[in-house]
C-alpha positions in Angstrom: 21.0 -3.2 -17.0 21.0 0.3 -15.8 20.0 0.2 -12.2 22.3 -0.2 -9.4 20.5 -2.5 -7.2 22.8 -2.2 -4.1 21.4 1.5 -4.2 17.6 0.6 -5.0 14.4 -0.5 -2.8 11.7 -1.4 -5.0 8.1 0.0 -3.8 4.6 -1.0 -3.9 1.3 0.9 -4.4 -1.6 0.6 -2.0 -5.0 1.7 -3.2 -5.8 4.6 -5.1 -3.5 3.8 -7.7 -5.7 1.0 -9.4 -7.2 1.7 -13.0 -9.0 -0.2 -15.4 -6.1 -1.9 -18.0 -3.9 -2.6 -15.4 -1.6 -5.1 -16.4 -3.2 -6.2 -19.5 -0.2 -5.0 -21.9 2.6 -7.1 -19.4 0.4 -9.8 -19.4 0.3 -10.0 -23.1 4.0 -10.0 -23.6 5.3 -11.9 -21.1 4.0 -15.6 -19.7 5.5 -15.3 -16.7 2.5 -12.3 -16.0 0.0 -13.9 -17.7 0.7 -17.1 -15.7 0.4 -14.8 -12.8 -2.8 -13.5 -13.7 -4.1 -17.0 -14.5 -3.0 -18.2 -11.2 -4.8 -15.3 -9.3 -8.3 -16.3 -10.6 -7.7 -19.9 -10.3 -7.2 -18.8 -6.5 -9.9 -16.5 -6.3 -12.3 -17.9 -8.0 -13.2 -15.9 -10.4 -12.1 -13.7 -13.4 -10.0 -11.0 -11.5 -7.8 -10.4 -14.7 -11.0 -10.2 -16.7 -12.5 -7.2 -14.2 -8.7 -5.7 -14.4 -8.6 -5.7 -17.8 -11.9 -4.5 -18.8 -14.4 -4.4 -15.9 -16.3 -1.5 -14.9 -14.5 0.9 -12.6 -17.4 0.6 -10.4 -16.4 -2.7 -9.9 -12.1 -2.4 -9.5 -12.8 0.3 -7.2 -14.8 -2.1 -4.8 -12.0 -2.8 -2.2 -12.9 -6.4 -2.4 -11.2 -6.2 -6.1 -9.0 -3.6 -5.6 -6.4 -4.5 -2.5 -6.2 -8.2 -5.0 -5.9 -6.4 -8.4 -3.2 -4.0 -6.9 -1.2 -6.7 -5.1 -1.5 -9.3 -8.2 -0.2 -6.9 -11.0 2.6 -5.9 -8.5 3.9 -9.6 -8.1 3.2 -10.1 -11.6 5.7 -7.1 -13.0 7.8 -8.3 -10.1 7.9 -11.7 -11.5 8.8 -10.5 -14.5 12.0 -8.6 -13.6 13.1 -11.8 -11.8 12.2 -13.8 -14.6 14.4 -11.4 -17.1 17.3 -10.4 -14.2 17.1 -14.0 -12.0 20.5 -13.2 -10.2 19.0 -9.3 -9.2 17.6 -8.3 -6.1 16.9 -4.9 -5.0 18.6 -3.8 -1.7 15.3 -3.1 0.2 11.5 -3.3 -0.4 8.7 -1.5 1.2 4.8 -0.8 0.5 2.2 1.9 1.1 -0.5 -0.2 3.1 -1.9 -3.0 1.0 1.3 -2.7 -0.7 3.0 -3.6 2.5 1.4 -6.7 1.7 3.2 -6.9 -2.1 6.4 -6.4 -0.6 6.2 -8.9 1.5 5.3 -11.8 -1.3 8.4 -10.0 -3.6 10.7 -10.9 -0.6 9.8 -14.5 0.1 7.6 -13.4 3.3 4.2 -15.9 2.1 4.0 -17.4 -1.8 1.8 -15.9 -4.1 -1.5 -17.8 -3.2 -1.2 -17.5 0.3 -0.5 -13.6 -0.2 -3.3 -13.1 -2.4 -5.6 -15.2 -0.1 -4.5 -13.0 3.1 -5.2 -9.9 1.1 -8.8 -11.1 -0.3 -9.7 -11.7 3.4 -7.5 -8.0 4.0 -10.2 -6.4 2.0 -13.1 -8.6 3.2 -12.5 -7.6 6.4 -11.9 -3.8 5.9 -15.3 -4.0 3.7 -17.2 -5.4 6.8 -15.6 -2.9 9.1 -16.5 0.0 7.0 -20.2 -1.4 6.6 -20.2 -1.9 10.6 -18.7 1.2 11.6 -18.7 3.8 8.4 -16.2 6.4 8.7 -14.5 8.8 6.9 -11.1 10.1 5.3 -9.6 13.2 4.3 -6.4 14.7 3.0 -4.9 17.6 4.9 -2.5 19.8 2.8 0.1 21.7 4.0 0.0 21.2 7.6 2.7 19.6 9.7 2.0 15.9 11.2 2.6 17.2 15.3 -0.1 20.0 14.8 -2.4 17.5 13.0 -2.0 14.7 15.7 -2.8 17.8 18.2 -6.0 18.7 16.1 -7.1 15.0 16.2 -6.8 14.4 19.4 -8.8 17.6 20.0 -11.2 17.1 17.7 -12.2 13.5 19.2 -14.9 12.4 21.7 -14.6 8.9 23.8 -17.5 8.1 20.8 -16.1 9.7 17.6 -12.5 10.1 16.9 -10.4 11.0 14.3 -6.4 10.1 13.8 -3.5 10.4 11.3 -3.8 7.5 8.6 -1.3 8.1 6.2 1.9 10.5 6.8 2.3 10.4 2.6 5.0 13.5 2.3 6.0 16.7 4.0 2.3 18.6 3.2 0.0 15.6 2.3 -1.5 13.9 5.4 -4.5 11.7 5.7 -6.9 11.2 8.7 -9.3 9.2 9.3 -12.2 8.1 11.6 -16.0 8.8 12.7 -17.5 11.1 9.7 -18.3 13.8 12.4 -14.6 13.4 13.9 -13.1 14.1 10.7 -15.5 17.0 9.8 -14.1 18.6 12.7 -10.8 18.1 12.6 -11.2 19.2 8.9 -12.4 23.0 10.0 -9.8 22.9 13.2 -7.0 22.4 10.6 -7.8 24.7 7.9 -8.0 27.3 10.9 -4.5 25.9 11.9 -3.3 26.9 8.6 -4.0 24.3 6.2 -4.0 24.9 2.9 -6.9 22.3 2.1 -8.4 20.1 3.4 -10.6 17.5 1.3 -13.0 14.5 2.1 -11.9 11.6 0.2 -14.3 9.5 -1.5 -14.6 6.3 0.9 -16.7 5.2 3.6 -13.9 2.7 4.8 -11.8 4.4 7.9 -8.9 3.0 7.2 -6.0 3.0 9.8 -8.1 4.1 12.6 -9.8 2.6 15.5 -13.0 2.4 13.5 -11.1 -0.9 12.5 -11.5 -2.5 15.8 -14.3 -4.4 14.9 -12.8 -6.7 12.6 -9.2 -6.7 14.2 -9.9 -10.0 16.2 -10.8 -11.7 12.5 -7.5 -10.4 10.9 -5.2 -11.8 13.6 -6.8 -14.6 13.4 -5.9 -14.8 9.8 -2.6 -13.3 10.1 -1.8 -16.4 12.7 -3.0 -18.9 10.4 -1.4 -17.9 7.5 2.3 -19.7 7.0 4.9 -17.4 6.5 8.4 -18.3 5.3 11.7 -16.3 5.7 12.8 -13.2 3.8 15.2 -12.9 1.0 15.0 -9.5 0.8 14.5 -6.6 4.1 11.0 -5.1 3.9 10.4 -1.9 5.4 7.7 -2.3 8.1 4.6 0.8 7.9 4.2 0.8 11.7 7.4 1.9 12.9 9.2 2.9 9.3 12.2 0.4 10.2 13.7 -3.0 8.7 11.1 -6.3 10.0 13.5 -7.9 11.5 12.3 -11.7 10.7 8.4 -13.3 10.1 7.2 -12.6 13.5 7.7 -9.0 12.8 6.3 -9.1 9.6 3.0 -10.4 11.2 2.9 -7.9 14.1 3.5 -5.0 11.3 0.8 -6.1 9.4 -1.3 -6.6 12.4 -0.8 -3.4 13.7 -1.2 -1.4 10.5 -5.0 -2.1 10.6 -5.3 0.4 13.1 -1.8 2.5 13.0 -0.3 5.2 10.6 1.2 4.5 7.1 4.4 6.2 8.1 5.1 6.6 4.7 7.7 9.8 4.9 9.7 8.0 7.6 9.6 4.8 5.8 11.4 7.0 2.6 13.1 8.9 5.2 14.7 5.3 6.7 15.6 4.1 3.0 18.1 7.1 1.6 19.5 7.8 5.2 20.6 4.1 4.1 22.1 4.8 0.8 18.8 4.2 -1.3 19.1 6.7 -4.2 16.6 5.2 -6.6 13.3 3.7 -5.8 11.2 1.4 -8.7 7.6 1.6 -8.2 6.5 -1.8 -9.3 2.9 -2.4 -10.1 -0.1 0.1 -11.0 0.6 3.8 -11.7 3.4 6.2 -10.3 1.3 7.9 -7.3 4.1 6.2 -4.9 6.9 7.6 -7.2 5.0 11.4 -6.8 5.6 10.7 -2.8 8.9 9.9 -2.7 10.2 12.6 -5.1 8.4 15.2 -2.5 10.0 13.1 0.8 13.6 13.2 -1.0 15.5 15.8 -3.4 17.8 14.3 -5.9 16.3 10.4 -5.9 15.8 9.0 -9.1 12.4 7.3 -9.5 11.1 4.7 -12.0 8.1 2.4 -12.8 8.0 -1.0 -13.5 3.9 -1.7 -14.4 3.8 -2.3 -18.5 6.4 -3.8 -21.5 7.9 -0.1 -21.9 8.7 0.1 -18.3 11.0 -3.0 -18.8 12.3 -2.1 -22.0 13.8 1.2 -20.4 15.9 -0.6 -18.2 18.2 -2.3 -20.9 
């Protein structure tokens, strides 16, 4: 095989990257995926593969299907590569928000059903919150993260506020909070110097205190859920650094419902520790985009569909 894995962390996509097809070709070729799919909607319920494969987008792109369709074609390409390379692990792991929640079912953290049930209830939750408290996000380009915190805080009231959600890369940052919150940190930043500054498509705050109201209800399920010991170190969102064992893996998660994807320190963290490629494993390459624009000279790959898998031999 031609991947190193002392040198590689595999990654996992968080939403945005979700399309309609996902994982229909790697389900096709290989049991071990389809078993994977089969298993999901045996879980669920319901046809989740069926929606992923050929559902409206309307549909997928509810967050109720999309943090589950996201983390299940994830574990099923992981599956796979442990399925065709059983004695391979990749040095590190580490996701972008839900797909903090991937990472942790690729290293051992929770099995498959309990993952996918904590990230159904995940999305449940966020749903609720964004239906209790509807918010807004928006991506900032080309404005540094201390000016941006420094905008946010001045652009928040006791009643509306507005903070950094995602630190993607050097020059994309997301905020997030109260609709008016963001509208003004929006203007204060492009008059800081931003280059753009655009409203994303949600009414879910993610990563913001506008999550408060459903915070109680995810600990809750975060304490119930039983969680086993990693084979493999995840890096944690919150703090961009190595969860030291299950309890840390459940603050992180905890914490993130209302904390910063610290995405560029989480890359940052990885090639400061010899990581020199990172495999984006699941739905499309918008992690591998991130990292290439984090760190110069890193080789970046996906693992989602059959030709994916037949590049590494």
């Amino acid at each position: 095989m031609k991947l190193n894995l002392q040198t590689t962390a595999f990654v996992f996509p968080g939403q945005g990257s979700q399309t309609i097809g996902m994982g229909k070709e790697l389900a096709a070729q290989y049991p071990v995926a389809r078993q994977t799919f089969e298993e999901a909607d045996s879980v669920l319920g319901f046809s989740l593969s069926r929606l992923m494969g050929e559902g409206a987008a309307e549909e997928l792109n509810d967050t109720l299907n999309t943090q589950p369709a996201l983390f299940v074609h994830s574990l099923a390409a992981h599956r796979v590569f442990s399925s065709l390379y059983p004695s391979l692990k990749p040095a590190a792991l580490a996701g972008h928000s839900l797909g903090e929640l991937s990472a942790l079912a690729a290293a051992g953290a929770f099995s498959f059903a309990d993952g996918l049930r904590l990230v159904r209830r995940r999305a449940e939750l966020m749903k609720r919150a964004g239906e209790l408290a509807p918010g807004g996000m928006a991506a900032i380009l080309n404005l540094d993260v201390p000016t941006l915190d420094k905008v946010c805080a001045e652009a928040s009231t006791p009643d509306e506020t507005v903070q950094v959600a995602n630190d993607n890369c050097p020059g994309q940052v997301v905020i997030s909070g109260s609709k008016p919150a963001v509208e003004r940190a929006m203007a204060a930043a492009k008059a800081a110097g931003a280059k753009r500054a655009l409203p994303l498509a949600v009414s879910i705050a993610a990563h913001s205190k506008l999550m408060d109201s459903i915070q109680a209800e995810w600990n809750e399920s975060v304490a119930a859920a039983n969680f086993t010991p990693m084979q493999i170190p995840v890096v944690g969102n919150v703090h961009a650094q190595p969860l030291a064992d299950e309890s840390a893996a459940r603050a992180d998660i905890i914490a993130q419902m209302q904390s910063r994807v610290r995405w560029t320190e989480s890359v940052q963290y990885l090639t400061s520790s010899g990581i020199t490629t990172f495999v984006e494993v699941g739905t499309g390459t918008v992690l591998g985009g991130l990292v290439k624009r984090v760190a110069d000279g890193v080789t970046v790959l996906s693992l989602g569909n059959p030709q994916d898998f037949a590049t590494l031999e």
